[in-house]
N, C-alpha and C positions, 0 to 999 in steps of 0.2 A: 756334173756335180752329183746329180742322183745316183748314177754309176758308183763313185767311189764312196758316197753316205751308204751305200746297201753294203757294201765290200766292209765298209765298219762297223756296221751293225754285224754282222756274220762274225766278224771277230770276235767283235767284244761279246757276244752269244757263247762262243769257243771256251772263252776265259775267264766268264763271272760266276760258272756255276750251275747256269743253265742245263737242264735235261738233255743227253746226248746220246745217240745208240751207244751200244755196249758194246768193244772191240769184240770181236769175234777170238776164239782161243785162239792159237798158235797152233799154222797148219801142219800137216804133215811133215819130216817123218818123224816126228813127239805121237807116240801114240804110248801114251799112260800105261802102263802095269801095277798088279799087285805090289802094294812096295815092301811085304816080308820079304819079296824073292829080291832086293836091292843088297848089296853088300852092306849099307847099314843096317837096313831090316833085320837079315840072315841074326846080324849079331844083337839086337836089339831085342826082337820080336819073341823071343823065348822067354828072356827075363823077367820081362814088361809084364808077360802074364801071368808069371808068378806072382806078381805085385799089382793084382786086379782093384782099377779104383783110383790110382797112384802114379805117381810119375816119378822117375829120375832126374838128382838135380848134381851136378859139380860146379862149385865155385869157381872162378876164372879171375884173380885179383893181378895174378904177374902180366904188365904189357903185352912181353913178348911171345910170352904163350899164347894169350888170348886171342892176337894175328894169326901165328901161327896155328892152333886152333881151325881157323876159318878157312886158313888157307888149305888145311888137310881134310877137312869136311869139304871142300870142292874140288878138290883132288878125288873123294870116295865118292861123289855123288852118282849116281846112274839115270837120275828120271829129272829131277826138278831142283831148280836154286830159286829161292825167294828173297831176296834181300830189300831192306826200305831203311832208310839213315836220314836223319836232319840234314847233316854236311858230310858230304865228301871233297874232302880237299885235292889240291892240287901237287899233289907232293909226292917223295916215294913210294909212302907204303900205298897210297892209292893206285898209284899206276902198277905195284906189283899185284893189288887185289884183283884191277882190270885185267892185266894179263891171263888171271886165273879163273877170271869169267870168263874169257874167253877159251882158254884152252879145256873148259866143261861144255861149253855150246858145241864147240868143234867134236864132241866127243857123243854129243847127239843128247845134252844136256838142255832142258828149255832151262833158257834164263830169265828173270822179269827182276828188273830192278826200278825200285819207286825211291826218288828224292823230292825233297821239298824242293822248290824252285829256289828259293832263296840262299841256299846250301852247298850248291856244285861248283862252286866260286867260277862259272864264266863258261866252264866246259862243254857246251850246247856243241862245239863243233866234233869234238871227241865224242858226246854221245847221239849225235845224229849219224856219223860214221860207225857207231857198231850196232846198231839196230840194222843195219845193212844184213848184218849175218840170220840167215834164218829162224835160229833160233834162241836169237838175244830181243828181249823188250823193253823200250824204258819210257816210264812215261814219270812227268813231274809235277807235283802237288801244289795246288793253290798257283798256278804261274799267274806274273806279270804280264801284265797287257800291255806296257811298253816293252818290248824287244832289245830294242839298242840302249835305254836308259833306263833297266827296269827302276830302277828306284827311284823314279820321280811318280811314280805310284805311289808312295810314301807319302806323297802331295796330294796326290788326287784321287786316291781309294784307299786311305788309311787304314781306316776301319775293319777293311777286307784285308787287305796286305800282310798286317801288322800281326794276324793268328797266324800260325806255323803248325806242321806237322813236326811235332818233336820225336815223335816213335821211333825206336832203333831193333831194326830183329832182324835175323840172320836164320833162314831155312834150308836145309839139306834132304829131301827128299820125303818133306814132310815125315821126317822119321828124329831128327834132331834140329834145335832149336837155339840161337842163345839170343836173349834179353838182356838190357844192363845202358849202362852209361857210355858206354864207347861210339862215336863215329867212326866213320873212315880215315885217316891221316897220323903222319905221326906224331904229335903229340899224346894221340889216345893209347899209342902201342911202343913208346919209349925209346923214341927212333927220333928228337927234336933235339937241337942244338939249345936251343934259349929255355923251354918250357915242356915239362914232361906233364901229364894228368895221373895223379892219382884215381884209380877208378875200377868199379867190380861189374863184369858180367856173369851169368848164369849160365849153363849149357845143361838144358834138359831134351828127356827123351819122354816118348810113351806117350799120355794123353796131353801132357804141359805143349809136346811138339805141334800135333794135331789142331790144338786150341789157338799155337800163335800161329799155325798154318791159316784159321779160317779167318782171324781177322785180319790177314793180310791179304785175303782176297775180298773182304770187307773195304780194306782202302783201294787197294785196285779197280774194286768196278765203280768207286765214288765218282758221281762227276766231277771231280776238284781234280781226278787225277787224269791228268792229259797227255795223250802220246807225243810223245816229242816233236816226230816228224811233221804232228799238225800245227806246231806254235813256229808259223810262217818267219824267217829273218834271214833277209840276202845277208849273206857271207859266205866266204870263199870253202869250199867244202872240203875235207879229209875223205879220204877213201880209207873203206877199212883194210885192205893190204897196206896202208901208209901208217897206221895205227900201227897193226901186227909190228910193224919193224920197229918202231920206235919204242913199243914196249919191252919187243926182245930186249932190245939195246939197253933199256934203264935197269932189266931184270937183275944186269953182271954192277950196278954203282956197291961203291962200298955197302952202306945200310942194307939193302937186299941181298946183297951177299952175306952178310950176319944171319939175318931170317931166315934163306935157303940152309945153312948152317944146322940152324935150330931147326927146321922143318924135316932134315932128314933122323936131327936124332927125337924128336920129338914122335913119343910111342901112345898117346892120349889118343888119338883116332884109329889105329892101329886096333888098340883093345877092345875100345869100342865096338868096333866091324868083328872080333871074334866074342864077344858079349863078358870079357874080363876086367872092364872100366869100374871101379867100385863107385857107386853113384849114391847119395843120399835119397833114397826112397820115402815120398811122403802124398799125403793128400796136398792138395796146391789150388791157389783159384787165381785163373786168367782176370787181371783187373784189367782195365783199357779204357776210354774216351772214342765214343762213334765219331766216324769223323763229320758226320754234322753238325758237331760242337763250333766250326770254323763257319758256320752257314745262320748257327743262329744267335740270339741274341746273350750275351755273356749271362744273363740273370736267370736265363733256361738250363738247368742242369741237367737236364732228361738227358742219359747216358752217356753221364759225366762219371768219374771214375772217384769224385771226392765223395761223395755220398758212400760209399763203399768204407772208406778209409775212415771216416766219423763214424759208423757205427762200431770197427776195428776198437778206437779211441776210445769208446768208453768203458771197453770191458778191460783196458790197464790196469795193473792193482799192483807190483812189487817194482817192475824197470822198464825203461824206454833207453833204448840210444839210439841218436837221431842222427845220420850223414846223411850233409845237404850241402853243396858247394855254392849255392843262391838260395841265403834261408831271410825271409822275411818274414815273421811268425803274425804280423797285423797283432791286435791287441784281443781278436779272440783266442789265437793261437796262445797268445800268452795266459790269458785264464784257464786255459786247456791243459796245460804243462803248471801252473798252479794248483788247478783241482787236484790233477795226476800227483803231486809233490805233497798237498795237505790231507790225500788220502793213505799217505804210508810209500807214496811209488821215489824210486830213484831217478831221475831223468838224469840223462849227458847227451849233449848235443855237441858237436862238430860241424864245422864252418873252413871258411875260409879266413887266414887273416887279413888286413889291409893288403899287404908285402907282396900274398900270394895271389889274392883277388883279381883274376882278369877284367871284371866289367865292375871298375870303381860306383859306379851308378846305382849296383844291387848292394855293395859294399854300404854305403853313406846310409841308405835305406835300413839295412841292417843295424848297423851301428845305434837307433834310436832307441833299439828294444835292448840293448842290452843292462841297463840299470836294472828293468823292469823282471826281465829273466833272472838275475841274479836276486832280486829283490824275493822272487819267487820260490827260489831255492833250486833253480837251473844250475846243471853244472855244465859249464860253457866252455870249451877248447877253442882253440883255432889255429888252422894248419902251421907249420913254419915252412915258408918255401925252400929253407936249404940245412933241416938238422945234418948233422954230424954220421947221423944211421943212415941217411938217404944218399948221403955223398960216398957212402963207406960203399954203400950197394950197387951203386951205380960204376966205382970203379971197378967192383969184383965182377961184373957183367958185364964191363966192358962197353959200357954205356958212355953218352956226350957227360963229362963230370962238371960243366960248366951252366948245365940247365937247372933250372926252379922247378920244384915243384907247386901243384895246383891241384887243390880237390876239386873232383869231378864225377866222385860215388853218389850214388843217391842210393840210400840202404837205410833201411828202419830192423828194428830187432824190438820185442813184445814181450815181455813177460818171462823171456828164454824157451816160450815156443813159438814161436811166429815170426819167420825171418822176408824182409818186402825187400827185390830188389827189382829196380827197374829204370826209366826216363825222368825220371819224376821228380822236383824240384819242390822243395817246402817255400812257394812262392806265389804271390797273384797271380803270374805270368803259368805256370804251370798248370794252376788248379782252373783261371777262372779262362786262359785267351788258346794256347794251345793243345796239343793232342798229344798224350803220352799212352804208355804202356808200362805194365810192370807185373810181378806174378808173389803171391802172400803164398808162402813156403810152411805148411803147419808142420813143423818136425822139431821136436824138442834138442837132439841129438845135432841137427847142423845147427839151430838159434843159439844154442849153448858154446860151440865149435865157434862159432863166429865171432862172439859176444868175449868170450876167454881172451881171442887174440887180438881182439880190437883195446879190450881195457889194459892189456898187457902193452900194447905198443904204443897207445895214445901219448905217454908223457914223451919217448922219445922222438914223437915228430910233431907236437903240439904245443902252444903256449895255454895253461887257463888262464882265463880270464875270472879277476877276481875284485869287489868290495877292497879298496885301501883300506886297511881300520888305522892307519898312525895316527895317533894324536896331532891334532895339528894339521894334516896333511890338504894340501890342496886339491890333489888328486880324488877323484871317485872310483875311476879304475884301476888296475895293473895286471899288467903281465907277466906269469911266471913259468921260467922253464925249471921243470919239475922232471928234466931225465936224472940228473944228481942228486938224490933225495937229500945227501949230505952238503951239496954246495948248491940250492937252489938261488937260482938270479930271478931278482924281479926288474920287470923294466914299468915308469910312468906315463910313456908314450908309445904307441903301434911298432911294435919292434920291426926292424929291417925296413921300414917305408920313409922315405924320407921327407922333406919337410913339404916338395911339392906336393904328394902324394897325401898327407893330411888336409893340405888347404884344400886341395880339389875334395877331398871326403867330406870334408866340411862344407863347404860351397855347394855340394848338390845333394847335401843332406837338407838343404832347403828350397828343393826345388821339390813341385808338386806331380811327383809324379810316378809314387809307390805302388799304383793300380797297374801301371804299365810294366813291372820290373819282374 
């Protein structure tokens, strides 16, 4: 009995957080060089200096690029791949982005790739198998100490369990960098049959790269983040030549065959490596959440990344547009967006609708504030999962024409100079339980850029939400599609959701439990 009580102490030492030596680097033959002399360097490192102080930013909104993108930054890489995601699903585009870590190791690439435990939907036996190769690393964030059943942790270490590493970045040789709202899978890169994500990442170069290099070796050496091979669970094991085949194999399915399409005609990395990429050049400040945000108490803000953002807030004075696909604004948020509206400022915010909202839960939640926003002088949108422009787009791409869309951008825009893109959810759950990232872009020329073709396309894939004024009217809200300025429809109930889909909004808009959302 002492025997196997020491054998669980040792465990649960492994898994709660506790102080643990520090992996040792990744041995031989990775031996680090200068990275000007890397093919991204070559084409980076001249420009960069012209623009001392500054970084390079290009916005990344289309799916299929933004995979493709990643996939041709690890196609260029020479030295080092960094990658750390919420979720990596279990789908195509995942297994063709593994493939492509793979075929960068193979190529004497070090690879480290950091997931939340919670995230890899079950994959422990695929990623114990390619840490096999010498120079792939994976190690996973906050794990569960049940193995076979994690989530009955949910039971018995909530508390712990329950914070997440939300962070999403993507590194190529510490030379290029992208941030933003995408996971791994396809919903995020427009490759889902049921459910596509509307959503932006960022791809910077110069000191923006550098910066999300260092806090990704900030989460790497946390003790929260554990090598895989140490979170002990008999099951039957994968060899990684058994891996190799099976990815080949998935590489030729329809959907990746699309992507390889796009990946050869796609000239964005291309440019890049000869330094002809036109990038928005700006001053920029790396926002972030240390990751012992997960370790301490929620009411400790000490290098939490909202205090950054409240001081942002108060210097608003003319506009604010707020994309948040999980907006619960609490009722200081709302006085916040008040002040900003009774001092002369514009706000428009953007959401999700009921229709398009995947987590009804955040939905109900939401829903409370919205009298109070309007009341405020909020101009309030919310997605539609299926306008007429998105189904138009999806056929001309040759896209599944039968999927919904869902916002999934977290993007704030200032004044029209200050553009925030990152992980970040205008939510409790964001601000007060997990760990995000995200980077305040000061460049009047892309806030401006951005802010033009966001108010220009908002009525055709959005409903407002608006004050009924009819006489008479039972109603407090409605919904108006405003793409036909000459035939606009109003609807008096959550357009496209149906009746189930209200009663459960309703139903768990009384339950207690907004701190968690």
């Amino acid at each position: 009995m002492t025997h196997y009580f020491a054998k669980f102490l040792l465990l649960c030492t492994r898994l709660t957080g506790f102080p643990r030596p520090v992996c040792a680097p990744i041995p031989a033959p990775f031996e680090p060089r200068e990275s000007k002399y890397t093919r991204l360097g070559q084409g980076i490192i001249n420009e960069a200096e012209d623009h001392q102080g500054s970084s390079g930013f290009y916005l990344l909104s289309n799916g299929l690029d933004a995979f493709v993108t990643r996939l041709s930054l690890m196609e260029a890489a020479d030295q080092t791949l960094d990658v750390q995601y919420y979720l990596f699903h279990k789908d195509a585009t995942s297994k063709l982005f593994t493939h492509y870590l793979v075929r960068a190791a193979d190529r004497g690439v070090r690879v480290r790739l950091l997931l939340d435990d919670f995230g890899h939907y079950g994959q422990e036996r695929l990623l114990r198998a390619l840490v096999e190769h010498p120079n792939i690393s994976i190690r996973l964030f906050n794990p569960f100490a049940n193995r076979k059943l994690p989530y009955l942790d949910f039971l018995t270490r909530f508390s712990k369990v329950q914070r997440r590493m939300h962070n999403k970045s993507f590194i190529a040789d510490t030379q290029a960098a992208i941030i933003g709202g995408r996971n791994i899978g396809n919903t995020y890169f427009s490759a889902d049959e049921y459910t596509n994500f509307t959503d932006l990442d960022v791809l910077g170069v110069g000191q923006f790269a550098t910066e999300v290099s260092t806090v990704f070796d900030l989460y790497w050496q946390h003790s929260l983040a554990v090598p895989v091979q140490d979170l002990q669970r008999r099951t039957i094991k994968l060899s990684l030549a058994g891996v190799r085949r099976k990815l080949a194999v998935r590489r030729h399915n329809k959907i990746n065959r699309a992507y390889l399409a796009r990946l050869a005609d796609l000239e964005l990395v291309e440019q890049l490596k000869k330094g002809e990429l036109k990038f928005y050049w700006a001053k920029s400040q790396l926002v972030y959440d240390h990751p012992d945000k997960l370790l301490n108490d929620c009411t400790d803000t000490r290098g939490h990344l909202a205090p950054t953002l409240d001081c942002l807030w108060q210097e608003v004075t003319t506009e604010a547009l707020l994309v948040s696909p999980y907006f619960i604004p609490g009722d200081n948020g709302v006085a916040t967006f008040a002040s900003w509206v009774a001092a002369g400022a514009k706000v428009t915010v953007l959401t999700n609708s009921l229709a398009a909202n995947d987590v009804p839960l955040v939905h109900a939640s939401y829903a409370r504030y919205r009298p109070a926003l309007l009341n405020a002088g909020v101009q309030l949108w919310e997605l539609q999962p299926d306008s007429k422009k998105a189904r138009k787009s999806r056929r001309s791409r040759g896209l599944p024409s039968s999927s919904k869309a869902s916002l999934h951008a977290k993007t704030m825009i200032f004044d029209r100079k200050i553009l925030f893109v990152g992980s970040l959810n205008l939510d409790p759950r964001s601000l007060n339980l997990n760990t995000e990232i995200g980077v305040l872009i000061h460049s009047s020329e892309i806030a401006e850029f951005a802010s033009e073709i966001f108010l220009a396309e908002l009525p055709e894939h959005a409903w407002q939400v608006e004050t009924n004024k009819q006489e008479g009217s039972r109603h407090q809200l409605q919904w108006s599609d405003k793409s036909n300025p000459e035939a606009i429809t109003h609807y008096q109930a959550e357009p496209q959701a149906s009746r189930w889909s209200r009663f459960r909004a309703w139903l768990f808009g009384h339950l207690p439990l907004e701190s968690l959302l």
